[in-house]
C-alpha positions, 0 to 999 in steps of 0.5 A: 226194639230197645237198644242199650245206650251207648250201644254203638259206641260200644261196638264201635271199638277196635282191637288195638294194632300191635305186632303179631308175637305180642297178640301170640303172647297175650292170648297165651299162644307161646307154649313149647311143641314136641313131637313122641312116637306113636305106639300101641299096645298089641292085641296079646297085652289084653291079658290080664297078667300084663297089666297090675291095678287093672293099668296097661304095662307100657313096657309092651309098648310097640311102634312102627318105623317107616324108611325115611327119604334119607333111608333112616328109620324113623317112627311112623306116626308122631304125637304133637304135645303141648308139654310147657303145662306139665310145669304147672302140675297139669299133663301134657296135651296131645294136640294132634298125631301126624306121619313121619313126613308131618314138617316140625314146628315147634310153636306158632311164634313161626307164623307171628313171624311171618306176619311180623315180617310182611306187615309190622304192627298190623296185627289186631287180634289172635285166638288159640282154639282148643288149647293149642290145636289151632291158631288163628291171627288177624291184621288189617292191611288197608285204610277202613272204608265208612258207608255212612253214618259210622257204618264202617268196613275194613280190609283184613287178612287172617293167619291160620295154622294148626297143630292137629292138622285141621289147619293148613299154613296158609293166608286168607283175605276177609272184610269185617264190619266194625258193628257187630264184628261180622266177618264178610266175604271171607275168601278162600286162602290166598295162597299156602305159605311157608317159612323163607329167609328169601326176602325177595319172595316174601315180598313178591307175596305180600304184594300179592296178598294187598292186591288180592286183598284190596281187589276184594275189599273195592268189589265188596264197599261196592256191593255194600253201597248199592245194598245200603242205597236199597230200602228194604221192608220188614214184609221183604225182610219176612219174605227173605226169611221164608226163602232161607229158612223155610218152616219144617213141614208135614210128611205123609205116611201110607200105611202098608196093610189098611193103606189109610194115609196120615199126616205126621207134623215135624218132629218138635226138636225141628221146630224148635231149631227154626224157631231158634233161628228165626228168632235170631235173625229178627231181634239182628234184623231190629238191632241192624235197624234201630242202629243204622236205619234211616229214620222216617217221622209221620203223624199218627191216624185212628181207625177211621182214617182221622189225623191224632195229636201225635206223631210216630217215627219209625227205622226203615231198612236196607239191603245191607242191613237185612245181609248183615242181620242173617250174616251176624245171627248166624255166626255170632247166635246160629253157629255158636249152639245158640250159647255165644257167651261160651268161649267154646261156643265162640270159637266153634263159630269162629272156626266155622267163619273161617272155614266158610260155612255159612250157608245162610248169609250166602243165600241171603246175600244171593237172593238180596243182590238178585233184586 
């Protein structure tokens, strides 16, 4: 496979370290958060005498309210909306709709802070989904470990919170690999987190989170380098592939009446789907190869067995590189709908890391530290 020159060096480059607010800033993250009751219009409103143009009239507008702990009457249900875009022209963005007891806050500046606070200036990366729905930031809390020949990983954590409520607040510890930026062995959140003044506290947790953290990172620049020790054909390579991503296969049907059997083959939008995947998977596998393989020079040979003039030299593989081809086809190519320039399409994959669907680069692995 041909590679770019350069290519390397290209995807060897890191994000800048800076504190959590200035990547918040930077990806548009500071925007202000308010909360309006949530109401309906009744059944009796469907009447088109309560409406004019055809437009509902809002005045009808009806909203429960619930006793809160403190015996107040509160609304029931809340809108969270983004209104800071209504200056622009544009209106405001519901970003989630919540119960009375839903905790108030009215930016992410709080989880910046809280990033901030634990470890200053460590923050590598923030993403905003979905205008404000989610947030995710990224920090890297130990030194970066080089497998060999610039093959290099580092310990992370990831900040998660979200507005619409698919999110909790909370801390998860992932490793990612600079080639590639594959997120590896992303765990599950260490802990839910929530704001304190208690210094004390935070301090115990951010002890907890580098121990936790760097427990992980050593099992995980353990296992990388026992892989990376094993050769790994492309035969083994297809064999993985067949394991993990198994071709669609025929069904047979009976016929009910004559009784006479027929095979009906996978439906053409099957196929397709694992062609797509497996496509993916081997031009990663090529590039894994081509950029980290160990190369391997041999003469050349005709039909006949007899040594030619030339000479041919080849990239052998590893385990780590075959981990690595289905785990980065599969978040960067396979998750993003097979469209990964989309920035949707990136951030669907991404959450989808986060969140730890990534069945084929857990099976892979399984079957590559299996023997």
């Amino acid at each position: 496979m041909i590679m770019n020159e350069g290519f390397k060096d290209r995807v060897l480059k890191q994000g800048i370290k800076k504190s959590a607010n200035e990547h918040l800033s930077d990806a548009d993250g500071i925007f202000l958060v308010k909360y309006r009751p949530a109401g309906f219009l009744p059944s009796y409103t469907d009447h088109e005498n309560f409406g004019m143009s055809g437009l509902p009239d809002m005045s009808y507008v009806e909203t429960p309210t619930v006793k809160n702990r403190h015996g107040d009457y509160v609304s029931a249900y809340k809108f969270a909306v983004r209104e800071d875009l209504g200056s622009g022209g544009e209106k405001p963005i519901v970003l989630g709709l919540h119960g009375h007891g839903y905790a108030e806050e009215n930016s992410y500046t709080f989880l910046a802070d809280m990033a901030d606070e634990m470890f200053p200036d460590s923050t590598t990366n923030c993403t905003i989904f979905d205008k404000g729905q989610r947030c995710m930031i990224v920090q890297e809390i130990g030194d970066p470990v080089d497998l060999g020949g610039g093959d290099i990983i580092r310990p992370n954590i990831a900040w998660t919170a979200s507005f619409n409520g698919t999110w909790s607040t909370g801390v998860f510890d992932f490793s990612s690999r600079v080639f590639c930026s594959n997120m590896l062995n992303m765990g599950k959140a260490l802990f839910k987190v929530r704001r304190t003044e208690n210094h004390r506290t935070m301090l115990e947790e951010r002890c907890e989170i580098v121990q936790t953290t760097m427990e992980r990172f050593e099992k995980l620049t353990t296992m990388a380098r026992v892989l990376k020790d094993s050769e790994y054909t492309d035969m083994q390579f297809y064999g993985l592939m067949a394991q993990i991503l198994p071709e669609p296969e025929s069904i047979t049907v009976e016929d009910q009446v004559t009784g006479v059997h027929t095979i009906v083959p996978p439906h053409h939008q099957a196929q397709r789907h694992h062609e797509e995947r497996s496509m993916a998977v081997l031009d990663a596998w090529g590039k894994e190869k081509q950029a980290w393989g160990v190369e391997e020079t041999f003469q050349n040979e005709d039909g006949d067995g007899n040594l030619q003039d030339n000479f041919i030299t080849v990239k052998r593989g590893n385990r780590w590189l075959a981990y690595n081809a289905v785990q980065g086809a599969e978040q960067h190519y396979i998750n993003a709908g097979y469209k990964p320039r989309r920035i949707k399409n990136q951030h669907r994959a991404l959450t989808k890391a986060v969140e730890g669907k990534t069945r084929l680069a857990d099976k892979a692995l399984a079957l590559l530290t299996k023997g």
